[in-house]
N, C-alpha and C positions, 0 to 999 in steps of 0.2 A: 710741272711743279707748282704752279702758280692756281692750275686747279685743285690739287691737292691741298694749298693753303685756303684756298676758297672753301672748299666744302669741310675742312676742319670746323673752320670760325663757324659756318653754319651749322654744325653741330654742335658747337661750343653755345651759340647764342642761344638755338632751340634747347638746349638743358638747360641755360640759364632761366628762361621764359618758364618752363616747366616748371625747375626748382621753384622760382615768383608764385604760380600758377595756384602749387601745391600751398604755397604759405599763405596764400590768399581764402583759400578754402579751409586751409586749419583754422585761421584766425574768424572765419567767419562761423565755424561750428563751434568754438569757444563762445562766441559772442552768444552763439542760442542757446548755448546750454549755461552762460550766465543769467540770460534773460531766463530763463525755465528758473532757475535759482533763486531769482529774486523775487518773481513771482507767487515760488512756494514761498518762502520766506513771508511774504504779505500775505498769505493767506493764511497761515500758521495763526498771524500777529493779530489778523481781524476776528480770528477764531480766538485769540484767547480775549481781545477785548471785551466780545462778548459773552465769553463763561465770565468774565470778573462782573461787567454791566447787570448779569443775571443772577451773581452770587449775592453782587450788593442788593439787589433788588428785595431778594431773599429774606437778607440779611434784615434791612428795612422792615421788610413786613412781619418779621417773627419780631423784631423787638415792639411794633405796635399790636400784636397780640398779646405779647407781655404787659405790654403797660394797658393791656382794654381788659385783662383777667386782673391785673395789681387792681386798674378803679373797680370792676366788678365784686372785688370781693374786698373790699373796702368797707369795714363795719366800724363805723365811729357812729357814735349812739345820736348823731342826730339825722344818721341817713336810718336807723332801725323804726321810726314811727314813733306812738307813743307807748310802747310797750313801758319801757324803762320810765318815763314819767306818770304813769299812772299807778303803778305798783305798790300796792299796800298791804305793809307787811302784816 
């Protein structure tokens, strides 16, 4: 009788261990595939830092186009030479 309670508990304990065993292993592929998660996550987020850093950049350099075409073609009569002061009618 008394072995019979013996090797119960011992199987009782080894399921117990196992059940631990198995939760220990869950929680540790959760944790990888949080880590994988957060991972992409950051890489998403340095990905789009840099389309914004590159759109601004863009952005920048077409409005100093704008403003190098505005003074280029900037005709106020004292960038024309003397065309206009020499003129006789």
């Amino acid at each position: 009788m008394l072995k019979a309670i013996n090797t119960k508990l011992l199987i009782a304990i080894l399921a117990a261990l196992a059940v631990i065993g198995g939760l220990l292993v869950r929680q540790n592929g959760i944790r990888k595939e949080q880590a994988a998660a957060a991972a992409r996550t950051a890489a998403v987020l340095e990905q789009q830092q840099r389309q914004a850093a590159a759109e601004q950049k863009y952005r920048e350099d077409e409005a100093k186009k704008v403003d190098q075409i505005k003074r280029s073609r900037n005709n106020m009569p004292d960038k024309q030479g003397k065309t206009w002061k020499t003129y006789i009618p």
